[in-house]
TORZA-740693 format. One line per field, with one value per residue (C-alpha): x, y, z; residue number from 1; residue in three letters. Coordinates in Angstrom, 1 decimal. Example, Ala and Ser with C-alpha at 12.3 -4.5 7.8 and 13.67 -1.06 7.14 Angstrom:
X	12.3_13.7;
Y	-4.5_-1.1;
Z	7.8_7.1;
pos	1_2;
code	Ala_Ser;
END
This chain:
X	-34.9_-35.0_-32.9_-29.1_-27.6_-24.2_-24.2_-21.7_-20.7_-18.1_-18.2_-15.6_-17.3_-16.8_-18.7_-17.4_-21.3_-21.9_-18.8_-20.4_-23.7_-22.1_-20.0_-23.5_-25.7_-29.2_-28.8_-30.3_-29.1_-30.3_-29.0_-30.0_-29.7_-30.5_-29.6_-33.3_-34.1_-34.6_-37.4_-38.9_-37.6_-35.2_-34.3_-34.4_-32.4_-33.7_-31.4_-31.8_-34.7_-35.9_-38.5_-38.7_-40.6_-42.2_-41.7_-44.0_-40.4_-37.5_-35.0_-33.1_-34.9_-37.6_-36.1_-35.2_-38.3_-40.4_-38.8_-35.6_-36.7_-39.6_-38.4_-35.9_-38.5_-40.0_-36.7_-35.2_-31.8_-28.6_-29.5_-26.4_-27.4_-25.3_-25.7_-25.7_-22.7_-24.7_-26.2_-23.9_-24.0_-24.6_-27.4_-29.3_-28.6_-29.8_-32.8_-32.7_-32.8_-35.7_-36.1_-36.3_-32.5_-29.3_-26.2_-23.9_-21.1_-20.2_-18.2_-16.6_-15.0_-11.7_-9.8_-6.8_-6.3_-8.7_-9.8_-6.9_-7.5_-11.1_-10.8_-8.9_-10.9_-14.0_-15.9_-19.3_-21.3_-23.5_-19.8_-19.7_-23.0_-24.1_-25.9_-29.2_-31.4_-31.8_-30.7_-27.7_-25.1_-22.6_-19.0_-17.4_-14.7_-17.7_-19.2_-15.8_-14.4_-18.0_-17.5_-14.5_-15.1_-18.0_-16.8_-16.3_-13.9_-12.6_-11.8_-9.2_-8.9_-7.4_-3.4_-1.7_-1.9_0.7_2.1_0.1_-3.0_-2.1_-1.3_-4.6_-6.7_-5.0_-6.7_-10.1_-10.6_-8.3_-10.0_-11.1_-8.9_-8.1_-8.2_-6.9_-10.2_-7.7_-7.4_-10.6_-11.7_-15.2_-15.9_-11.7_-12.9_-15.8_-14.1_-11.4_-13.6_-12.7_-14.8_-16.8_-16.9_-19.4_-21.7_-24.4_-24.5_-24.6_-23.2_-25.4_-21.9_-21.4_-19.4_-15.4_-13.8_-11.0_-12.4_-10.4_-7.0_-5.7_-2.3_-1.3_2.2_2.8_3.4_4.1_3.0_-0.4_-1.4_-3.8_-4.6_-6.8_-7.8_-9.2_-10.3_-12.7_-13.0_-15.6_-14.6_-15.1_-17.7_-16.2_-12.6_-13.6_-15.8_-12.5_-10.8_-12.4_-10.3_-7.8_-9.4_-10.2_-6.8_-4.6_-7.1_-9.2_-11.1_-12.6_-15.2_-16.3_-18.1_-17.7_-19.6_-19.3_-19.7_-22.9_-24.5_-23.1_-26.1_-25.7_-23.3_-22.8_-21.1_-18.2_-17.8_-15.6_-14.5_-11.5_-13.1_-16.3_-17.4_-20.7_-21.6_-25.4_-26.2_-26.4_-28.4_-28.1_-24.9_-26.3_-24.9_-27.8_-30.0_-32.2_-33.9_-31.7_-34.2_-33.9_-30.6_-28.8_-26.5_-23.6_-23.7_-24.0_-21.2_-18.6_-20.0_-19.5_-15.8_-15.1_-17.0_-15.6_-17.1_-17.4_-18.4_-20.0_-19.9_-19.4_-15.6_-14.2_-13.0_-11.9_-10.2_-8.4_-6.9_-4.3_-2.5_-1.0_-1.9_0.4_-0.9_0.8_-0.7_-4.0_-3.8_-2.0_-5.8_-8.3_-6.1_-6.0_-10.4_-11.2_-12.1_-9.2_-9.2_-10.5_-13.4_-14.3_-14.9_-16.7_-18.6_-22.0_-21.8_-20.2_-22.7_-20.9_-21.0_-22.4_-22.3_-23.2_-26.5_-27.3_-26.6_-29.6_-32.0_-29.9_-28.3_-29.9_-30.3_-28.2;
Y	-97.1_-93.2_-91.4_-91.0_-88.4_-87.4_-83.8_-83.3_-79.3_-77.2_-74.6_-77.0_-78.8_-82.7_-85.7_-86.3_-86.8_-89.2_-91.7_-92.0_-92.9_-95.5_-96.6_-97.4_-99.9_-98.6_-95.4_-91.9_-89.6_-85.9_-83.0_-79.3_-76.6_-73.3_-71.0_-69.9_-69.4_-65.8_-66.6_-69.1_-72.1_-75.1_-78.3_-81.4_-84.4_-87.8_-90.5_-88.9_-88.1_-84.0_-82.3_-78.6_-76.6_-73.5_-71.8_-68.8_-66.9_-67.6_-68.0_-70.9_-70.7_-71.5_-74.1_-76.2_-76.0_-76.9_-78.8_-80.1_-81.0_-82.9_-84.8_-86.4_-87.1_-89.1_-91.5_-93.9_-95.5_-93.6_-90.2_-88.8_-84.9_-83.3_-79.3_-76.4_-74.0_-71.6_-74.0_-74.1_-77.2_-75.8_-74.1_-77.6_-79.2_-76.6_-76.9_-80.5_-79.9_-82.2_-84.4_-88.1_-87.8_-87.9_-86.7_-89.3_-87.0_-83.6_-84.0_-80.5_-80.7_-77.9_-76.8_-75.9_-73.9_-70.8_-71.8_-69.8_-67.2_-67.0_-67.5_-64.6_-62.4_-60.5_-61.2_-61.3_-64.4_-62.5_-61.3_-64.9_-65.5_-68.2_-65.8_-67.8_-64.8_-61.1_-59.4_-62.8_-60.3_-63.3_-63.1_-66.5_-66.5_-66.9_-69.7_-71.4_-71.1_-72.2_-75.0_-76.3_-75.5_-77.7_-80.4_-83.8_-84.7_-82.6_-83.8_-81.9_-81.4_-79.2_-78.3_-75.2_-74.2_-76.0_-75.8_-72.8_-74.3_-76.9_-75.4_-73.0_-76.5_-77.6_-74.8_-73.8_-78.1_-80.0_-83.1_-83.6_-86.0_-84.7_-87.0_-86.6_-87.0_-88.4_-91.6_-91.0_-94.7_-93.5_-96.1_-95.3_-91.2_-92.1_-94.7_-91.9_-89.7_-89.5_-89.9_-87.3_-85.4_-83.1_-84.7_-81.7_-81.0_-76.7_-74.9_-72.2_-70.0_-70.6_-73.6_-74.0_-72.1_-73.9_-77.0_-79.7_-78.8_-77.1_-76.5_-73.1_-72.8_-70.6_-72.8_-71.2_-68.0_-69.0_-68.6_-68.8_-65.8_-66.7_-63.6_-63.4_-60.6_-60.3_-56.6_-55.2_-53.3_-49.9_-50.0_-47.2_-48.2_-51.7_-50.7_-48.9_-51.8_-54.3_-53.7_-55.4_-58.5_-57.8_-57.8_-61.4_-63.0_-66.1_-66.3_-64.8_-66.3_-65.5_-63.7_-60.6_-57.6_-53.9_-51.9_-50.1_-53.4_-55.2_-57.7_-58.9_-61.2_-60.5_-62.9_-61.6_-64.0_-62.9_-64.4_-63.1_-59.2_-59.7_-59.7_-59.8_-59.4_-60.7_-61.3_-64.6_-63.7_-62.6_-63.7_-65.7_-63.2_-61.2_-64.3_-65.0_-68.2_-71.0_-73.1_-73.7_-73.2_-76.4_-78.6_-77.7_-74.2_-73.8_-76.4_-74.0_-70.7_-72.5_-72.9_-69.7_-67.6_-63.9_-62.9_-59.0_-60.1_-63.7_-65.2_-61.7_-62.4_-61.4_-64.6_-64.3_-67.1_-65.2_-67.8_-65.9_-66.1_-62.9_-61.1_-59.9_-61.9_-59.4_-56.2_-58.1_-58.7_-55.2_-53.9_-55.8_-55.0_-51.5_-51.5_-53.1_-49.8_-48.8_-48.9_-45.2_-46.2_-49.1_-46.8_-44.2_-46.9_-46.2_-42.2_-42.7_-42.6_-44.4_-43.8_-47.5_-48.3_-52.4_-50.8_-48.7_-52.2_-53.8_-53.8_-55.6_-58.5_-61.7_-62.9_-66.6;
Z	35.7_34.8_32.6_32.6_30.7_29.0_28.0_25.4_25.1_23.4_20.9_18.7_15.3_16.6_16.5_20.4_21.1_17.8_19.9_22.9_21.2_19.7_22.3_24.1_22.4_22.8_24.1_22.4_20.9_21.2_19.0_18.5_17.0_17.8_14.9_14.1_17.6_17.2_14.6_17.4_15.3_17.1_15.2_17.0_16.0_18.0_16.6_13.1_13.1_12.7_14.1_13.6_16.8_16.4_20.3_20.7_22.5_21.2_24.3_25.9_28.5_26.4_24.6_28.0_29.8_26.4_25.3_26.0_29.8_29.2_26.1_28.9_30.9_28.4_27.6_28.7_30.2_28.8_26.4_25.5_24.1_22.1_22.8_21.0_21.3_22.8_25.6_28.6_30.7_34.0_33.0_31.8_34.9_37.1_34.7_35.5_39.2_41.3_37.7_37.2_35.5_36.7_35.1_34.3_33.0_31.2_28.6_27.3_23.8_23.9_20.6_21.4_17.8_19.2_23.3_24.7_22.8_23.2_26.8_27.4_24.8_24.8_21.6_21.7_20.7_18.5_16.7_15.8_14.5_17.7_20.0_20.9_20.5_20.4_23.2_24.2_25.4_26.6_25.4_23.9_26.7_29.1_27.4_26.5_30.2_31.8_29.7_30.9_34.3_34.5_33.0_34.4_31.2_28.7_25.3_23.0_19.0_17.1_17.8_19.8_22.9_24.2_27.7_28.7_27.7_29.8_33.0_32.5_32.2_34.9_37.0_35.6_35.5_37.5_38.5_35.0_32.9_29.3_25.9_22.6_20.3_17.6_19.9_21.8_23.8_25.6_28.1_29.3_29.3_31.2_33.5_34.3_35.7_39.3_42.1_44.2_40.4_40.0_37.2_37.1_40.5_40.9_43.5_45.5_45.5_49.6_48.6_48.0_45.4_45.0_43.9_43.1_44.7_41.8_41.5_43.3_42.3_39.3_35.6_32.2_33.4_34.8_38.3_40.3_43.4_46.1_47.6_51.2_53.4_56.8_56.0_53.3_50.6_49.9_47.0_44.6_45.1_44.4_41.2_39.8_41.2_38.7_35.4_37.2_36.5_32.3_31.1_30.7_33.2_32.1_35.2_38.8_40.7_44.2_46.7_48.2_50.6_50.5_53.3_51.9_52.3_55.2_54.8_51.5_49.9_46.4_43.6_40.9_38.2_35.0_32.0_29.6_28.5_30.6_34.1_35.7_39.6_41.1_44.7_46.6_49.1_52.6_55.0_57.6_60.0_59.1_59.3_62.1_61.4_59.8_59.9_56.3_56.0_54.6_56.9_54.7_54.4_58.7_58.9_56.2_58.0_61.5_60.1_59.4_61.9_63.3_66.2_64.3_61.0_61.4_57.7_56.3_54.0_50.9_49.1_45.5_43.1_39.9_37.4_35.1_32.0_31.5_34.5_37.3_40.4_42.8_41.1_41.3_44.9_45.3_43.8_45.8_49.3_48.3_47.5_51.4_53.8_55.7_59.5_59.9_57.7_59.6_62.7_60.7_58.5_60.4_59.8_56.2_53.3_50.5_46.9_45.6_42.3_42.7_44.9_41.1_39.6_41.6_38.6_36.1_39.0_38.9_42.0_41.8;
pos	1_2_3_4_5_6_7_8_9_10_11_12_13_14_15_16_17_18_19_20_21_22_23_24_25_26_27_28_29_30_31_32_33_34_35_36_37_38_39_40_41_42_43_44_45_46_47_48_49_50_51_52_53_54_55_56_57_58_59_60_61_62_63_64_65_66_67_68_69_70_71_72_73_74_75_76_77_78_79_80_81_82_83_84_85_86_87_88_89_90_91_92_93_94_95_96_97_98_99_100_101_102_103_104_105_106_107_108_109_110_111_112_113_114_115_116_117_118_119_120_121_122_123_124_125_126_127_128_129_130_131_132_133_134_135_136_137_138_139_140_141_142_143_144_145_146_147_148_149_150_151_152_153_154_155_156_157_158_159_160_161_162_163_164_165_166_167_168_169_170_171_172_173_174_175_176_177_178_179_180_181_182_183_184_185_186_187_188_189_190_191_192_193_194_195_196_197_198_199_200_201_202_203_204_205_206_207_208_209_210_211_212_213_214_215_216_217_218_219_220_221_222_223_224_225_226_227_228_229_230_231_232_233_234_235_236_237_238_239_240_241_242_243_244_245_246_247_248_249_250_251_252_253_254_255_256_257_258_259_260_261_262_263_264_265_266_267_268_269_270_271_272_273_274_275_276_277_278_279_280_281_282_283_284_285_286_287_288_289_290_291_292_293_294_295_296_297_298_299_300_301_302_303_304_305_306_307_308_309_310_311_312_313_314_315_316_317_318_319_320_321_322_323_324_325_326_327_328_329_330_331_332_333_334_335_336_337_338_339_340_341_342_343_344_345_346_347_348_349_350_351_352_353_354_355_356_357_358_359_360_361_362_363_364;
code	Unk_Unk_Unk_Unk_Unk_Unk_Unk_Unk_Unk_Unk_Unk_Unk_Unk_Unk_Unk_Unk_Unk_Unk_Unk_Unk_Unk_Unk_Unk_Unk_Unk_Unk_Unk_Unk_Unk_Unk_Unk_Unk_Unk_Unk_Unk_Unk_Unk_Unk_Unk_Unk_Unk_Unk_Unk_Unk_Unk_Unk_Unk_Unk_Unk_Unk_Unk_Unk_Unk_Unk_Unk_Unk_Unk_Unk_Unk_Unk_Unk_Unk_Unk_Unk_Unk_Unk_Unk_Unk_Unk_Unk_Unk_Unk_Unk_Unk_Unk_Unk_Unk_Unk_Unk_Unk_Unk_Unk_Unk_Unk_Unk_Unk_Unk_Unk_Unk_Unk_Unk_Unk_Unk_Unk_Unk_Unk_Unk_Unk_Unk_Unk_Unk_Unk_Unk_Unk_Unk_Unk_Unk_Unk_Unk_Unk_Unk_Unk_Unk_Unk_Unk_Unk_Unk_Unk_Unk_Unk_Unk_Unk_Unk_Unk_Unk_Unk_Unk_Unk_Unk_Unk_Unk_Unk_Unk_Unk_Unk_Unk_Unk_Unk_Unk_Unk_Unk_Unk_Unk_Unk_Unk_Unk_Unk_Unk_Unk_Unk_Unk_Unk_Unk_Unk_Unk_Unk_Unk_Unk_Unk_Unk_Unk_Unk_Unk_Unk_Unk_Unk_Unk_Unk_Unk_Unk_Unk_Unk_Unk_Unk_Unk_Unk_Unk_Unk_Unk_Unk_Unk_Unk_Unk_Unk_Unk_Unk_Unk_Unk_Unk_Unk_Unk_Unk_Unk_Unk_Unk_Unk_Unk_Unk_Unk_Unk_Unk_Unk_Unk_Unk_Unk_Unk_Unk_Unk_Unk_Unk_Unk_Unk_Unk_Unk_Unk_Unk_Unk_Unk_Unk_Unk_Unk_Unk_Unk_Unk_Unk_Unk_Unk_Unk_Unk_Unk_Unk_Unk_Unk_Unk_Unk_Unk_Unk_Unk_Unk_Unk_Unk_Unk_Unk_Unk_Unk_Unk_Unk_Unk_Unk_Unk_Unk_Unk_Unk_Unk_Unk_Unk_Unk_Unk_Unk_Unk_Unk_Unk_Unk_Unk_Unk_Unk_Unk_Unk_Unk_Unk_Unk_Unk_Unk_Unk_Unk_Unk_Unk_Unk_Unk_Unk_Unk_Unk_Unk_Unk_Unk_Unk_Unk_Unk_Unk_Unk_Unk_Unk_Unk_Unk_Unk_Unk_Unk_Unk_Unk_Unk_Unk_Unk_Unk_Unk_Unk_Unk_Unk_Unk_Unk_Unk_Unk_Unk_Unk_Unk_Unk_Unk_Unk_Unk_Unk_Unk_Unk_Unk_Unk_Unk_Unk_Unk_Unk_Unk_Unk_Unk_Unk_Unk_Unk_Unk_Unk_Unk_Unk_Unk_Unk_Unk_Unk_Unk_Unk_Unk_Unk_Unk_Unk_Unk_Unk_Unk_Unk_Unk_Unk_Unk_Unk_Unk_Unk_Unk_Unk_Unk_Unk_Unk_Unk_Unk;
END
């Protein structure tokens, strides 16, 4: 049969996770918690029952491949998991990747009282006291905003917010519905969850940005810019460029190239105060075998193909709250190389700052 999963997420206090158990007669419940992590100490809650684990490192990395992954493994049939604030959902099921389990849904609990707010701020998580470890540099915005963005359904407490809220949520998740926790029906939460959701699956970052069809037309002064270029950008410009996006924006995701490295594609990805680029990988215009290159990817590359550039584009998605979308798109057009650049670029030697950023990127 295997093991199907609910992860419940959400920095909220709720008992969202405790519902679902018991809307599901012989299901499991997992809980943790991962305040003494940076001692090497997680408490583990299996229907009630605790067991304290002693990890020689104390990371979350740790945590999911010792224990959290092979614990599923070992169940049974539905195992909803209640996760720690400072587990995002997208990193688990990338951990669960090529497992016996499939994701049934990701439920994300939002308070309106402090999510705006947090979403737009940059507060570190080890400000608040839920940092997973020494050394957890991750703002709250980025674990708030990842959280809703991966959701399948969203559940909301607390009060506030309001229309803005609303319109952001529309946006960052539009496909998933939204429930009051107040009058919270699980098997109608889970039932609305539409079809073709993403329940776990990860993109690899070649894959739409605009997922979901969310709504493009400005509402309660959030909008969303979708920024497209088949030009690179000029990597200083586009360094000084960035602050653009840390000021009344919630959130930016895409990829992007430089001219310095015509070869790579490289991913942006911010969150409120905080913003962090990594590289994808190579374009496959610079690819000779695509042998092992996936169906999908050569089909959306096929689609989009210049006969200068190949796959090579700039595509940016910039959900705001505050922001001025025009001044954003004003910045980015202003940070691609101009045409007298372009002719030059192969006698050019540009000053790169993302090229000095090489030994902290993760490669995604």
């Amino acid at each position: 049969m295997g093991t199907e999963v609910v992860l419940v997420a959400g920095l909220a206090h709720h008992d969202v996770a405790d519902e679902v158990w018991r809307a599901s007669p012989g299901s499991v419940l997992v809980r943790h918690d991962l305040s003494g992590l940076a001692e090497g100490v997680v408490r583990r809650w299996v229907d009630g029952r605790l067991t304290v684990l002693e990890l020689a490192h104390g990371c979350v990395s740790c945590t999911l491949r010792l224990d959290l992954l092979p614990l599923l493994q070992s169940l049974d049939g539905r195992v909803v998991v209640h996760l720690d604030p400072a587990l995002e959902p997208e990193a688990v099921c990338f951990a669960l990747h090529g497992l016996d389990v499939r994701v049934e849904a990701v439920i994300t609990v939002v308070d309106r009282t402090t999510w705006l707010a947090d979403a737009t701020g940059d507060a570190t998580l080890a400000e608040r006291g839920l940092a997973a470890a020494p050394g957890d540099e991750r703002t709250v915005a980025q674990v708030v905003v990842g959280q809703a963005e991966f959701a399948d359904a969203l559940v909301m407490t607390g009060v506030g917010g309001g229309e803005v809220l609303d319109a952001v949520l529309d946006r960052v998740s539009p496909r998933a519905p939204r429930h009051d926790l107040g009058t919270l029906e699980v098997r109608a939460l889970l039932a609305a969850i539409p079809p073709g959701a993403r329940r776990g699956r990860v993109d690899d970052g070649f894959g739409p940005l605009l997922r979901g069809q969310p709504p493009l037309a400005p509402a309660h002064g959030v909008s969303v810019v979708h920024f497209t270029a088949r030009r690179p950008f000029h990597p200083m410009r586009l360094h000084r460029a960035l602050d653009v996006l840390l000021d009344g924006v919630v959130r930016t995701r895409g990829r992007f190239w430089v001219a310095s490295q015509p070869d790579v594609a490289l991913w942006l990805e911010s969150a409120g105060g905080a913003l962090n680029v990594g590289m994808l990988g190579p374009w496959l215009a610079a690819v000779e075998d695509w042998s092992e290159v996936d169906d999908e990817r050569r089909a959306t590359a096929a689609a989009c193909w210049d006969a200068e550039h190949g796959d090579r584009s700039q595509e940016l998605v910039v959900i705001t709250a505050s922001a001025e979308p025009d001044e954003i798109t004003a910045a980015l057009r202003e940070a691609l190389v101009t045409d007298e650049e372009s002719a030059l670029s192969d006698e050019l030697e540009f000053v790169d700052p993302f090229a000095e950023w090489h030994d902290q990127m993760e490669e995604l």
